[in-house]
HTML snippet that shows the backbone in 3Dmol.js (N, CA, C, O; Angstrom):
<script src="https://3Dmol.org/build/3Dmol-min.js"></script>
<div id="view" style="width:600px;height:400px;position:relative"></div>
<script>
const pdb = `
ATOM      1  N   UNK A   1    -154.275 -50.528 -27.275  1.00  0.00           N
ATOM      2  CA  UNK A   1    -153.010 -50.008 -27.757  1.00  0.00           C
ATOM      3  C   UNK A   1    -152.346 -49.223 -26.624  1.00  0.00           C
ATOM      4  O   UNK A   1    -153.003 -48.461 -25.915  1.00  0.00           O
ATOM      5  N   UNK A   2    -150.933 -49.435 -26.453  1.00  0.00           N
ATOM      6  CA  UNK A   2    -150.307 -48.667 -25.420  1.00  0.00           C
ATOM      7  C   UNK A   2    -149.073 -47.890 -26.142  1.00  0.00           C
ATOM      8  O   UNK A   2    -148.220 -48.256 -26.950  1.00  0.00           O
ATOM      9  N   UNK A   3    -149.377 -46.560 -25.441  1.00  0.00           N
ATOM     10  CA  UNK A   3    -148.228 -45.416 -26.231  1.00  0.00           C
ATOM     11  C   UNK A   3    -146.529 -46.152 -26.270  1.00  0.00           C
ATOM     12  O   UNK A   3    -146.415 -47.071 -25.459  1.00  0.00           O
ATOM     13  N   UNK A   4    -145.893 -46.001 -26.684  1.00  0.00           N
ATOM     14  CA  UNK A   4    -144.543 -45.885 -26.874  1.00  0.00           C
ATOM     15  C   UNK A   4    -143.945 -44.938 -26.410  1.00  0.00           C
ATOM     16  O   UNK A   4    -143.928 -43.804 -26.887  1.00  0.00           O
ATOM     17  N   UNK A   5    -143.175 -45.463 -25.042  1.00  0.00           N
ATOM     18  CA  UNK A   5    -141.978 -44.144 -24.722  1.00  0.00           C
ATOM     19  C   UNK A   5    -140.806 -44.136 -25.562  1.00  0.00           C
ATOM     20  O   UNK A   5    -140.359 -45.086 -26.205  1.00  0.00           O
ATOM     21  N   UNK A   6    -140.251 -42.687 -25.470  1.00  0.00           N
ATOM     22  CA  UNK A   6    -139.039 -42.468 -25.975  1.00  0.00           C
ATOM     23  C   UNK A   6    -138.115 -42.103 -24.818  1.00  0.00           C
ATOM     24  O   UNK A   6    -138.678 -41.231 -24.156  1.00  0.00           O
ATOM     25  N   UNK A   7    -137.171 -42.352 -24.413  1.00  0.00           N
ATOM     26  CA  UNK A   7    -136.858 -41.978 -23.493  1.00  0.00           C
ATOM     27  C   UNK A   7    -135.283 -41.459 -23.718  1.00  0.00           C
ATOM     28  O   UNK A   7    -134.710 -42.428 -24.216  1.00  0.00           O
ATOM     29  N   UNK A   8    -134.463 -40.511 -23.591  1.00  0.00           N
ATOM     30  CA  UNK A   8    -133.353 -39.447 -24.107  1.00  0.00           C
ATOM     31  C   UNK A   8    -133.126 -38.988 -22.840  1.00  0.00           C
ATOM     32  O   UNK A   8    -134.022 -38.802 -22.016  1.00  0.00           O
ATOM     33  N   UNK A   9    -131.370 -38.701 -22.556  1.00  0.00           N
ATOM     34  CA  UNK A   9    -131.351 -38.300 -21.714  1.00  0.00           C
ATOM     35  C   UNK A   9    -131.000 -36.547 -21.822  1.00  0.00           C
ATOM     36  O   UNK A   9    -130.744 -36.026 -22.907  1.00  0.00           O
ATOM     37  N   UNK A  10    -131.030 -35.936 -20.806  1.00  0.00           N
ATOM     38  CA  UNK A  10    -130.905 -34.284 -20.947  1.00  0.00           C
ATOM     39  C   UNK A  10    -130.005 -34.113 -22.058  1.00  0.00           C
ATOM     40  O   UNK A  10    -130.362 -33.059 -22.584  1.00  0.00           O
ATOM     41  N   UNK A  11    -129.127 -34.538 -22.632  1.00  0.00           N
ATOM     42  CA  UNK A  11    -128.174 -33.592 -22.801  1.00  0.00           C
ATOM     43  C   UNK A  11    -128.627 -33.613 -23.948  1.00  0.00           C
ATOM     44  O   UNK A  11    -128.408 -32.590 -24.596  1.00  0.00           O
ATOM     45  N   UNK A  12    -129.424 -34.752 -24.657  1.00  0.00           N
ATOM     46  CA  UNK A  12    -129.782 -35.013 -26.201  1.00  0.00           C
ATOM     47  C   UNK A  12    -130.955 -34.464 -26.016  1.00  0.00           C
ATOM     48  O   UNK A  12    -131.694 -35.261 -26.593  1.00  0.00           O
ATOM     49  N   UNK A  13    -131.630 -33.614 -25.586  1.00  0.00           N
ATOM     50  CA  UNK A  13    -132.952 -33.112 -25.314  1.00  0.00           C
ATOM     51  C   UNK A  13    -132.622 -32.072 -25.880  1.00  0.00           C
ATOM     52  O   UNK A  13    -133.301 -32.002 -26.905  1.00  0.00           O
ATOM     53  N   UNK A  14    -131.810 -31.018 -25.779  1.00  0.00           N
ATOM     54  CA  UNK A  14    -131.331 -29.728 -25.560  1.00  0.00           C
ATOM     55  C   UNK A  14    -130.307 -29.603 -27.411  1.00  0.00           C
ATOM     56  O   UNK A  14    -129.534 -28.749 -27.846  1.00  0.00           O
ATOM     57  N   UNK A  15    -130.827 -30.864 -27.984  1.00  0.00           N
ATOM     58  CA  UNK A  15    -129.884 -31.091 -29.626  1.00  0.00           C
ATOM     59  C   UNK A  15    -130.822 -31.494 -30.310  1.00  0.00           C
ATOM     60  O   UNK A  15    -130.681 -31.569 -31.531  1.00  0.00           O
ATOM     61  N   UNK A  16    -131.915 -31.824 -29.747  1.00  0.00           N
ATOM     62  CA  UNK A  16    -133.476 -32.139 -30.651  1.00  0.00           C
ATOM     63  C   UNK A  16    -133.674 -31.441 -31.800  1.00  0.00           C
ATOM     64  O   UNK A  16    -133.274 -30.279 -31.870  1.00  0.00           O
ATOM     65  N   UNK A  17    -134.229 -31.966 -32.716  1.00  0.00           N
ATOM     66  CA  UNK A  17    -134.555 -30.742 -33.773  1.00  0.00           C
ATOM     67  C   UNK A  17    -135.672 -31.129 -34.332  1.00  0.00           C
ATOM     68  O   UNK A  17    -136.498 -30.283 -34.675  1.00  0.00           O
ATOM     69  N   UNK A  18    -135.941 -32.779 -34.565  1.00  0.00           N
ATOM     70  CA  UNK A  18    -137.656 -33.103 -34.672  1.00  0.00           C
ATOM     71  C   UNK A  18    -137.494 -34.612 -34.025  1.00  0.00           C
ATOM     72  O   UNK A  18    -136.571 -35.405 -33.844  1.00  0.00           O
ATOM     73  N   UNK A  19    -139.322 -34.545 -33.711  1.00  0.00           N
ATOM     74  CA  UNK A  19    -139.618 -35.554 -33.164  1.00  0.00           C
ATOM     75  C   UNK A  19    -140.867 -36.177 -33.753  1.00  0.00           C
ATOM     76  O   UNK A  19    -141.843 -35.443 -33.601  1.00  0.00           O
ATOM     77  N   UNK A  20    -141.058 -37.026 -34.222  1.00  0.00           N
ATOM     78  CA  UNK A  20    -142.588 -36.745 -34.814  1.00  0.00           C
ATOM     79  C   UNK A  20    -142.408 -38.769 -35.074  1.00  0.00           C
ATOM     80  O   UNK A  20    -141.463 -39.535 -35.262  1.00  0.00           O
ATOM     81  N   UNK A  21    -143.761 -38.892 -34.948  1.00  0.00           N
ATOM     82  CA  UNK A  21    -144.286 -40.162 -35.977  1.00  0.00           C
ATOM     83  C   UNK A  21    -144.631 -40.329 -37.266  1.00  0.00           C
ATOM     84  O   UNK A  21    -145.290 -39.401 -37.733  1.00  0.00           O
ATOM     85  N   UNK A  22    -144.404 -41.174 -37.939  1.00  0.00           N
ATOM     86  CA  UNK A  22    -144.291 -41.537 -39.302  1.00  0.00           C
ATOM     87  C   UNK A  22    -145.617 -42.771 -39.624  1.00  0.00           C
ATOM     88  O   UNK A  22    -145.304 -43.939 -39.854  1.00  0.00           O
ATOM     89  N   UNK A  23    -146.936 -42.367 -39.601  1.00  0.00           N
ATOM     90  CA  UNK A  23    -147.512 -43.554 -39.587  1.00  0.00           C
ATOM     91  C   UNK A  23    -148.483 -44.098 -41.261  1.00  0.00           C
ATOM     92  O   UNK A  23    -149.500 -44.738 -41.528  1.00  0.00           O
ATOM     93  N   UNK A  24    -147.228 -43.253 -42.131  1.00  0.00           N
ATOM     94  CA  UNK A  24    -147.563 -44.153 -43.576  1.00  0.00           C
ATOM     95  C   UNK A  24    -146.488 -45.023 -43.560  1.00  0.00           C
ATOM     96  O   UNK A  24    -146.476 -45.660 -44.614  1.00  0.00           O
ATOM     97  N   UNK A  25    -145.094 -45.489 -42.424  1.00  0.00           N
ATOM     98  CA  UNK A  25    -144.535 -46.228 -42.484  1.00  0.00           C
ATOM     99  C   UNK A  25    -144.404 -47.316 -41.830  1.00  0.00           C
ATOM    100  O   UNK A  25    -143.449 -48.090 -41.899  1.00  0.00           O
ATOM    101  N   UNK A  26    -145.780 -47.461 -40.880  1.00  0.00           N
ATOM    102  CA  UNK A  26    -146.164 -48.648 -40.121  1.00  0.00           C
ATOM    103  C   UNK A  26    -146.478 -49.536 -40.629  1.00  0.00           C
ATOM    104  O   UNK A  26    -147.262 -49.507 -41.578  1.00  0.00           O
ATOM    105  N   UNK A  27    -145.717 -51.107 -39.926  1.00  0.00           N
ATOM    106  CA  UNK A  27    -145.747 -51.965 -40.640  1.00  0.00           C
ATOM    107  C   UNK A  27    -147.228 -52.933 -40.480  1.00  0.00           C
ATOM    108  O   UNK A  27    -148.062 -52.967 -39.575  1.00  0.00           O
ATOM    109  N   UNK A  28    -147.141 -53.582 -41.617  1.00  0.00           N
ATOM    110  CA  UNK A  28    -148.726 -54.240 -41.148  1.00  0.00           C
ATOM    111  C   UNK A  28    -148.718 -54.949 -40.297  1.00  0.00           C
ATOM    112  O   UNK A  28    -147.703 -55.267 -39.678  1.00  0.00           O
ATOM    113  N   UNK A  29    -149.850 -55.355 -40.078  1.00  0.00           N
ATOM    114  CA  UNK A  29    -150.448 -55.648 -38.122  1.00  0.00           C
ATOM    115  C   UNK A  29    -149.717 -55.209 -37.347  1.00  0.00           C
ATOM    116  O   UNK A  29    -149.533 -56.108 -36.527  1.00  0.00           O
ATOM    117  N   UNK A  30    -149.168 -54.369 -37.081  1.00  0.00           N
ATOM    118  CA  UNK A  30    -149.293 -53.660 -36.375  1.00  0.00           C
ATOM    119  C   UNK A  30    -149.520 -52.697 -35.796  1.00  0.00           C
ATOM    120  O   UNK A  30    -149.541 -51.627 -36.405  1.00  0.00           O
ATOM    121  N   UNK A  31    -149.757 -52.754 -34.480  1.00  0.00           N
ATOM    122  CA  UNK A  31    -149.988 -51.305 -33.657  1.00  0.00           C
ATOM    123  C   UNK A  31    -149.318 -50.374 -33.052  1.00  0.00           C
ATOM    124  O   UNK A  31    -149.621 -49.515 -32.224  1.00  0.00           O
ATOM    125  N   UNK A  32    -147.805 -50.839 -33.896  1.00  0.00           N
ATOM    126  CA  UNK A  32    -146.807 -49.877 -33.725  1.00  0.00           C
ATOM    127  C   UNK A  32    -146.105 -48.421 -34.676  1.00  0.00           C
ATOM    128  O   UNK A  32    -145.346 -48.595 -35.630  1.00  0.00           O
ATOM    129  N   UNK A  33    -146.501 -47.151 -34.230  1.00  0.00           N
ATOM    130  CA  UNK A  33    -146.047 -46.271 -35.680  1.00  0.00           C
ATOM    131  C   UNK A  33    -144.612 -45.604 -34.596  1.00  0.00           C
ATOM    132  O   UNK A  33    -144.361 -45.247 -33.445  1.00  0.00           O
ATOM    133  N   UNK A  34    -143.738 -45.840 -36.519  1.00  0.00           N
ATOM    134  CA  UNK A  34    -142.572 -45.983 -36.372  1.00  0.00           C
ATOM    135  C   UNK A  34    -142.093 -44.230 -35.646  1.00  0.00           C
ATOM    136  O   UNK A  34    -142.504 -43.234 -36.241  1.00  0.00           O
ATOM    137  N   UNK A  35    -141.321 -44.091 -34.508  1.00  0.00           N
ATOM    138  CA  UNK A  35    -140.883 -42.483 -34.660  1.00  0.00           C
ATOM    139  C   UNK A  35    -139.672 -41.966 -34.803  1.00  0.00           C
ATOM    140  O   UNK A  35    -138.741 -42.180 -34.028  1.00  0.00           O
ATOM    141  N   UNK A  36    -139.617 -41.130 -35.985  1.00  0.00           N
ATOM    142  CA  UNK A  36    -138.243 -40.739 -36.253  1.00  0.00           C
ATOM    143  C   UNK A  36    -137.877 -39.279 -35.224  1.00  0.00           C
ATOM    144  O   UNK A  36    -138.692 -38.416 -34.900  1.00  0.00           O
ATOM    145  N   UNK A  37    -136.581 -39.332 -34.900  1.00  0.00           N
ATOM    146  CA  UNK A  37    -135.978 -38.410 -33.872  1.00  0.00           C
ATOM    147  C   UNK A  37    -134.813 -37.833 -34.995  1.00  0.00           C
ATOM    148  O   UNK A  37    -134.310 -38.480 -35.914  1.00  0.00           O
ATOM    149  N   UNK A  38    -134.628 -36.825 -34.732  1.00  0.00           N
ATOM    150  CA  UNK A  38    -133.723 -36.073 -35.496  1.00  0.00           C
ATOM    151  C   UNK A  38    -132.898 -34.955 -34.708  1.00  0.00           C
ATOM    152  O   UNK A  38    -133.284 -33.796 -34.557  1.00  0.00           O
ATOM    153  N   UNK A  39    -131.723 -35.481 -34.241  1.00  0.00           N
ATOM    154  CA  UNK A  39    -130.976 -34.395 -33.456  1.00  0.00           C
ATOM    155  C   UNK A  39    -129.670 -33.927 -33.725  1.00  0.00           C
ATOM    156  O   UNK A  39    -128.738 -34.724 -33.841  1.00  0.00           O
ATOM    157  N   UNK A  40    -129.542 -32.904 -33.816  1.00  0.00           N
ATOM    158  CA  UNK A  40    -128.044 -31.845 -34.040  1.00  0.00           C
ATOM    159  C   UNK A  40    -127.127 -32.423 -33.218  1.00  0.00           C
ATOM    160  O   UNK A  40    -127.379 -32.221 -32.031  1.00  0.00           O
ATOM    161  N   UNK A  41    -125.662 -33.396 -33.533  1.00  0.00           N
ATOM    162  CA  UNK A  41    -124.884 -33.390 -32.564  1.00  0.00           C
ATOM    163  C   UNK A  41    -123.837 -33.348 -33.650  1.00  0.00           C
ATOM    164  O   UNK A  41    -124.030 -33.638 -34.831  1.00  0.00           O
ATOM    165  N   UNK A  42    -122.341 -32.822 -32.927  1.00  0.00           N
ATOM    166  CA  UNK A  42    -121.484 -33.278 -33.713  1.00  0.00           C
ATOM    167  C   UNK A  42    -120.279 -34.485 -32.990  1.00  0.00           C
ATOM    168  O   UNK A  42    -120.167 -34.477 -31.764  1.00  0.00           O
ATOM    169  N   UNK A  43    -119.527 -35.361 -33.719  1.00  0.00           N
ATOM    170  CA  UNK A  43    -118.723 -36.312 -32.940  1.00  0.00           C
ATOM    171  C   UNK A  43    -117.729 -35.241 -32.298  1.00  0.00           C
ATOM    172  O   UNK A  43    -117.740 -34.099 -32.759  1.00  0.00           O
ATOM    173  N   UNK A  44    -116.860 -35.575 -31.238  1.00  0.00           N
ATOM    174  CA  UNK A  44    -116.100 -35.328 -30.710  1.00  0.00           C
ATOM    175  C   UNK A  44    -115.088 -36.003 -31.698  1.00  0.00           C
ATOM    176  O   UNK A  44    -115.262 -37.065 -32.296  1.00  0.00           O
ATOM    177  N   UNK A  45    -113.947 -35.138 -31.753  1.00  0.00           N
ATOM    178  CA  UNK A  45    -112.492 -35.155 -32.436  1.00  0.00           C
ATOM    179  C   UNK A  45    -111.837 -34.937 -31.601  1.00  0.00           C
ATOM    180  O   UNK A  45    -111.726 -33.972 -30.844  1.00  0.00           O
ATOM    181  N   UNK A  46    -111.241 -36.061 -31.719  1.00  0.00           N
ATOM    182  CA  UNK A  46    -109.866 -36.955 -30.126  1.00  0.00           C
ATOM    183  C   UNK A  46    -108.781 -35.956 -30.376  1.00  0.00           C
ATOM    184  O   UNK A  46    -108.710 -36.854 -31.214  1.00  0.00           O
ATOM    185  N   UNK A  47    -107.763 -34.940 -30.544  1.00  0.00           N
ATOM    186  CA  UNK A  47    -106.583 -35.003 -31.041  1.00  0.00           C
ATOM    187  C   UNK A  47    -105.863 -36.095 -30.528  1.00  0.00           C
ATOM    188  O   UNK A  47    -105.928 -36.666 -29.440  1.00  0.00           O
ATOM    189  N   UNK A  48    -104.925 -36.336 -31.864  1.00  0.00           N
ATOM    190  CA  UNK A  48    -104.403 -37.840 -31.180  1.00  0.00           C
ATOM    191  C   UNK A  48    -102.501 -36.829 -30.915  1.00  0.00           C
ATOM    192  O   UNK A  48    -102.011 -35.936 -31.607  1.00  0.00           O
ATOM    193  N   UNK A  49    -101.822 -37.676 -29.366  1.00  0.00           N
ATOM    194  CA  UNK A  49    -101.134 -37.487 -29.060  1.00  0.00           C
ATOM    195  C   UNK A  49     -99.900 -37.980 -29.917  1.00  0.00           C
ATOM    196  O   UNK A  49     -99.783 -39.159 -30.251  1.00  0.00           O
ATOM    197  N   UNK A  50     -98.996 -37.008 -30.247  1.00  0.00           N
ATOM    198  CA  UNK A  50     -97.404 -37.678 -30.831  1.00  0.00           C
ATOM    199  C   UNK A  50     -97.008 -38.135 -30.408  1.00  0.00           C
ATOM    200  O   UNK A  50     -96.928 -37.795 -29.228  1.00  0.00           O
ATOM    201  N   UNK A  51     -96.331 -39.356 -30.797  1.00  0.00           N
ATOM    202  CA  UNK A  51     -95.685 -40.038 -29.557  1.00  0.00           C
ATOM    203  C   UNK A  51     -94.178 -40.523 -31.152  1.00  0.00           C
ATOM    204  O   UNK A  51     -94.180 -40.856 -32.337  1.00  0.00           O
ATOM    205  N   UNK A  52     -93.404 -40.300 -30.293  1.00  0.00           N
ATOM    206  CA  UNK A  52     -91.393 -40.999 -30.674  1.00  0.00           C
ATOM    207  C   UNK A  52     -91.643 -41.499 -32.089  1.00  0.00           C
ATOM    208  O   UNK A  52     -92.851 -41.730 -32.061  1.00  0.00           O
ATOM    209  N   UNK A  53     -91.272 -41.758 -33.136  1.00  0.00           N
ATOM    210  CA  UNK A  53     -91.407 -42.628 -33.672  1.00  0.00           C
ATOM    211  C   UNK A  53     -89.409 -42.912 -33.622  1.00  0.00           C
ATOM    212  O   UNK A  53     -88.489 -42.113 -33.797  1.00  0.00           O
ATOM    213  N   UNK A  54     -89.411 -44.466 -33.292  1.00  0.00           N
ATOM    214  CA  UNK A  54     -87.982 -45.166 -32.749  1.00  0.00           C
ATOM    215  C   UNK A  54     -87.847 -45.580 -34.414  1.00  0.00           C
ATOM    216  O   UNK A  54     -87.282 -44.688 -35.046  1.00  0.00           O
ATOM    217  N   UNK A  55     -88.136 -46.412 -34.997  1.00  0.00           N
ATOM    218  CA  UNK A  55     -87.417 -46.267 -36.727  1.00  0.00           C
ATOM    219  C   UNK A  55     -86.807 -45.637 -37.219  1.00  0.00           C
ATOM    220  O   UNK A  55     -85.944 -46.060 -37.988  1.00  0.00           O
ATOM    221  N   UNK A  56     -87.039 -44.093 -36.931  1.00  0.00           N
ATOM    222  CA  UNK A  56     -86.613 -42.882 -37.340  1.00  0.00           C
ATOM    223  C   UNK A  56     -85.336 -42.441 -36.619  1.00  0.00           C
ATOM    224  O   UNK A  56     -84.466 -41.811 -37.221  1.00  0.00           O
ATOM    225  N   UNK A  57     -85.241 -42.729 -35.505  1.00  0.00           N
ATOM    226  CA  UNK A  57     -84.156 -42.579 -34.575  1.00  0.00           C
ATOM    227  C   UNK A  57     -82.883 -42.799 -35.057  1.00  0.00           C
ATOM    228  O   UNK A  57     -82.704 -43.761 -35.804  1.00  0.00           O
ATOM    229  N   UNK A  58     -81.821 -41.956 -34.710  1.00  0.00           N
ATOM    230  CA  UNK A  58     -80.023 -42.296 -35.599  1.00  0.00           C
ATOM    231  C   UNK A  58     -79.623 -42.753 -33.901  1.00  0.00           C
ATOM    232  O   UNK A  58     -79.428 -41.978 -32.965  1.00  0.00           O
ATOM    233  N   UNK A  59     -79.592 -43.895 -33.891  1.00  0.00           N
ATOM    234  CA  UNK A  59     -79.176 -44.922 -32.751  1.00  0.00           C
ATOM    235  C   UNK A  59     -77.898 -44.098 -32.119  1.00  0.00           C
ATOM    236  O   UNK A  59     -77.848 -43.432 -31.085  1.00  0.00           O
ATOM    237  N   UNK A  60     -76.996 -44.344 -32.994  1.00  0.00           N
ATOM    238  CA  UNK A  60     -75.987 -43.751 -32.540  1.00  0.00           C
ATOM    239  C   UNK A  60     -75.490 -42.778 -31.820  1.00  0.00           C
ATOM    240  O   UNK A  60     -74.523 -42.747 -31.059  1.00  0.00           O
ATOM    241  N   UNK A  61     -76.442 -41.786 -32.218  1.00  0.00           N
ATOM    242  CA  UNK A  61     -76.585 -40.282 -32.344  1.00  0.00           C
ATOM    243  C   UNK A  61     -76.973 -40.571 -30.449  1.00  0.00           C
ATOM    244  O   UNK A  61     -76.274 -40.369 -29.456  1.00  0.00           O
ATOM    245  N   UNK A  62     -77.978 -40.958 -30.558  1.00  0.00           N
ATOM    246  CA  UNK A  62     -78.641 -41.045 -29.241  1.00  0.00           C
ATOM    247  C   UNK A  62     -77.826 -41.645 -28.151  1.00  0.00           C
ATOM    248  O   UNK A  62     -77.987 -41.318 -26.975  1.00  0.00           O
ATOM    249  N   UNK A  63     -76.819 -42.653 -28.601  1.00  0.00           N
ATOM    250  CA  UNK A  63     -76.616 -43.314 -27.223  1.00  0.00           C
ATOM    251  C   UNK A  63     -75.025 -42.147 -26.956  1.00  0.00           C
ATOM    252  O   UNK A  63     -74.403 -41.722 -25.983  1.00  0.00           O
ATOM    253  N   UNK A  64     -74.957 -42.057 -28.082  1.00  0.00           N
ATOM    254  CA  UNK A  64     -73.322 -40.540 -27.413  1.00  0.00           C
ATOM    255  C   UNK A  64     -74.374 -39.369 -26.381  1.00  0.00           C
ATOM    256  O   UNK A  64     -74.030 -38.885 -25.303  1.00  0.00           O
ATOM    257  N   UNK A  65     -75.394 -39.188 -26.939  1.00  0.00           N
ATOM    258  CA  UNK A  65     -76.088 -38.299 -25.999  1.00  0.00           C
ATOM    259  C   UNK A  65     -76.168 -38.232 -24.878  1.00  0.00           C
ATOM    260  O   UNK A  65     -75.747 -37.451 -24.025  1.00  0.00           O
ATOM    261  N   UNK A  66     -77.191 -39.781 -24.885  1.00  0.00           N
ATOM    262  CA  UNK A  66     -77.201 -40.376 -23.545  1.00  0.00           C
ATOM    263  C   UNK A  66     -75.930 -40.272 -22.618  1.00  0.00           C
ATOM    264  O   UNK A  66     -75.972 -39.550 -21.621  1.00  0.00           O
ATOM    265  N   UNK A  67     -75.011 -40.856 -22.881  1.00  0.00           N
ATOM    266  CA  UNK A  67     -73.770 -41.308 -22.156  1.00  0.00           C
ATOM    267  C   UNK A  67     -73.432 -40.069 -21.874  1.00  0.00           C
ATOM    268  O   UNK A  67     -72.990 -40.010 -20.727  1.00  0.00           O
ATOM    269  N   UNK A  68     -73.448 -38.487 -22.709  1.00  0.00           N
ATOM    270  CA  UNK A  68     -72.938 -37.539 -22.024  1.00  0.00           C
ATOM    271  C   UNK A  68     -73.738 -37.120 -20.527  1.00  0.00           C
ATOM    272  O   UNK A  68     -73.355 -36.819 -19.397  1.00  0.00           O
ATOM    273  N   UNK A  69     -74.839 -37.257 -21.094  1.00  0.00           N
ATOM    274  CA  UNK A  69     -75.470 -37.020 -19.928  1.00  0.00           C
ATOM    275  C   UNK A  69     -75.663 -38.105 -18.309  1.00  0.00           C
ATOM    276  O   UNK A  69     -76.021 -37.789 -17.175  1.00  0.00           O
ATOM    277  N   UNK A  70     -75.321 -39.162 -18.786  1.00  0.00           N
ATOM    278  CA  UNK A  70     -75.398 -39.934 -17.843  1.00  0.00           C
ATOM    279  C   UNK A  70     -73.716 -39.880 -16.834  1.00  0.00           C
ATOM    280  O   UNK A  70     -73.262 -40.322 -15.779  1.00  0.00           O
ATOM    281  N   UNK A  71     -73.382 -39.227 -17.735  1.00  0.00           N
ATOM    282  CA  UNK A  71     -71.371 -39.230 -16.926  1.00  0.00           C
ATOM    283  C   UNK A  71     -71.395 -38.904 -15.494  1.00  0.00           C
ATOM    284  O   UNK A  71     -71.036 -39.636 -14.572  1.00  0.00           O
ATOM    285  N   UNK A  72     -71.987 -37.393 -15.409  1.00  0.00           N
ATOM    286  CA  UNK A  72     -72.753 -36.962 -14.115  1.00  0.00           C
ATOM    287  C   UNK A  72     -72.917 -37.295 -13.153  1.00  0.00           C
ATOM    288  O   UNK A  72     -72.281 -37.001 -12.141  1.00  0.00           O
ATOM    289  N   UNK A  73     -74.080 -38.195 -13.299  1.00  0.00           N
ATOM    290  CA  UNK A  73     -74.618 -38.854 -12.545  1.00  0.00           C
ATOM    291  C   UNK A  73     -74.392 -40.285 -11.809  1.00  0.00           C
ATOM    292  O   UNK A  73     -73.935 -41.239 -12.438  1.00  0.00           O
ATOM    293  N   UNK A  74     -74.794 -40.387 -10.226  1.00  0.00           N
ATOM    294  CA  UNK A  74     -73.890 -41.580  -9.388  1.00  0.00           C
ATOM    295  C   UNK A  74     -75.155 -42.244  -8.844  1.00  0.00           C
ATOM    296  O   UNK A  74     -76.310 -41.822  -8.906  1.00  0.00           O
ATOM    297  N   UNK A  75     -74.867 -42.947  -8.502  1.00  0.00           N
ATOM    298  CA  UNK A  75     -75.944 -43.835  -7.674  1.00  0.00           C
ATOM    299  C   UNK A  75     -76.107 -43.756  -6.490  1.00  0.00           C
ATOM    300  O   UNK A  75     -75.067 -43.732  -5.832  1.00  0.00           O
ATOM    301  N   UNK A  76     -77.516 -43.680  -5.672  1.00  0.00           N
ATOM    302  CA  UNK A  76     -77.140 -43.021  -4.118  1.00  0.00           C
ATOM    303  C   UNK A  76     -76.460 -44.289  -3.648  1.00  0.00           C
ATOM    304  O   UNK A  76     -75.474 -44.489  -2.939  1.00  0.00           O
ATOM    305  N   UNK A  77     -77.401 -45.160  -4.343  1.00  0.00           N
ATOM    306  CA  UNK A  77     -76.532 -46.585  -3.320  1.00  0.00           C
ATOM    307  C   UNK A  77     -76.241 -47.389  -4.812  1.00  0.00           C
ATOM    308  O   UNK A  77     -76.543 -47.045  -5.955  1.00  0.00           O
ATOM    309  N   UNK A  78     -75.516 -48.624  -4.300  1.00  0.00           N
ATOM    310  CA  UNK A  78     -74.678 -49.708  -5.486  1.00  0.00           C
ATOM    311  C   UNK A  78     -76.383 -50.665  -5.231  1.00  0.00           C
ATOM    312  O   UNK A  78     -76.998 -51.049  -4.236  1.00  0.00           O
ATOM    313  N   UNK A  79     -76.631 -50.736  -6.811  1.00  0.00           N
ATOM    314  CA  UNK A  79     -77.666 -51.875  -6.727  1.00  0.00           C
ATOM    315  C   UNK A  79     -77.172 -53.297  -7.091  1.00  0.00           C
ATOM    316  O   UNK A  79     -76.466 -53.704  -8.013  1.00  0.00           O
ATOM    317  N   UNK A  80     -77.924 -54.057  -5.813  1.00  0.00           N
ATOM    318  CA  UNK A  80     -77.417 -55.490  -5.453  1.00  0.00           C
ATOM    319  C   UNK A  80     -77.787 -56.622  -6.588  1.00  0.00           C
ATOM    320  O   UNK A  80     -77.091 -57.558  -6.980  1.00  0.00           O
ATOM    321  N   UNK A  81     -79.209 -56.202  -7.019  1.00  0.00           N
ATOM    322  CA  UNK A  81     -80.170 -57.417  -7.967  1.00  0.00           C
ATOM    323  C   UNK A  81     -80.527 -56.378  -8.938  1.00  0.00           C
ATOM    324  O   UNK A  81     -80.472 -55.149  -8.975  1.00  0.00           O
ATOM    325  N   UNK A  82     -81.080 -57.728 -10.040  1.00  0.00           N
ATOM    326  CA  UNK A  82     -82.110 -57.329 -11.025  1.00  0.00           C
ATOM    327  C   UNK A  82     -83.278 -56.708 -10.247  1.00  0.00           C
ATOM    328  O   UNK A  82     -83.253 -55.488 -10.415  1.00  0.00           O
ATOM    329  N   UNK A  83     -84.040 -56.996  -9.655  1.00  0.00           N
ATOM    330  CA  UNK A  83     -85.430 -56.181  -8.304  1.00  0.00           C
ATOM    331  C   UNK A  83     -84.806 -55.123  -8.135  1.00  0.00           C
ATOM    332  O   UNK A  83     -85.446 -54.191  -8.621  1.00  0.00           O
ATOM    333  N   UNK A  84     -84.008 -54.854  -7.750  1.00  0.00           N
ATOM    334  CA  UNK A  84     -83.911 -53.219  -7.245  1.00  0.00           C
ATOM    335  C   UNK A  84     -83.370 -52.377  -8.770  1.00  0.00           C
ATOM    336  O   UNK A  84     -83.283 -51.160  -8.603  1.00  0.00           O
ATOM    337  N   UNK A  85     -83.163 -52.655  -9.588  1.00  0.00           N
ATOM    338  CA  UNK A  85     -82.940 -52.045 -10.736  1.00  0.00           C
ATOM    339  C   UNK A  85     -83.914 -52.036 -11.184  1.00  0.00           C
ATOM    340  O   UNK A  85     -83.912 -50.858 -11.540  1.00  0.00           O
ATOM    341  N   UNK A  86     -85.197 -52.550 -11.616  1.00  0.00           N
ATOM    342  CA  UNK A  86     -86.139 -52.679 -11.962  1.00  0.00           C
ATOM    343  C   UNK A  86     -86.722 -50.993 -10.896  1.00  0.00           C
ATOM    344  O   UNK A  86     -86.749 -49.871 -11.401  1.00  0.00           O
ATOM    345  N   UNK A  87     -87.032 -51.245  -9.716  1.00  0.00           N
ATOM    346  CA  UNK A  87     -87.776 -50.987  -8.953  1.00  0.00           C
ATOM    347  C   UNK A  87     -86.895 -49.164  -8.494  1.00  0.00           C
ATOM    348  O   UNK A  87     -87.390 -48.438  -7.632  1.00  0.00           O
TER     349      UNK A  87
END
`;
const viewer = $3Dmol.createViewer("view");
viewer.addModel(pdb, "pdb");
viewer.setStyle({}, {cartoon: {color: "spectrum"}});
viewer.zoomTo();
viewer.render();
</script>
């Protein structure tokens, strides 16, 4: 018979809370007893980021906005193509 490693890395070492074998739950023929691990963790909770919701948006509203703010503003140079507008 050869032992069974368990192998965990540090950080789940340090959240252990039992370790033990269970060997009224070994199955027959074998020479394997089952081991239950039992460790304290909790999940990580993502906050999830807000992001626009556009459905909601009064179109209208927005593009008078826009346009005030865009009055302003000039172009350093006249763009020639679709590529440099993009880019």
């Amino acid at each position: 018979m050869r032992p069974n490693n368990v192998f965990m890395s540090d950080v789940l070492c340090n959240t252990t809370v039992k370790c033990a074998i269970v060997p009224e739950e070994q199955p027959a023929r074998s020479d394997h007893l089952p081991i239950v691990i039992i460790i304290d963790v909790e999940p990580v909770v993502k906050a999830e980021v807000p992001r626009p919701n556009f459905r909601v948006t009064n179109w209208n509203k927005f593009r008078m906005v826009l346009a005030d703010r865009l009055v302003g503003l000039e172009p350093e140079e006249p763009l020639c193509s679709e590529g440099e507008f993009y880019r």
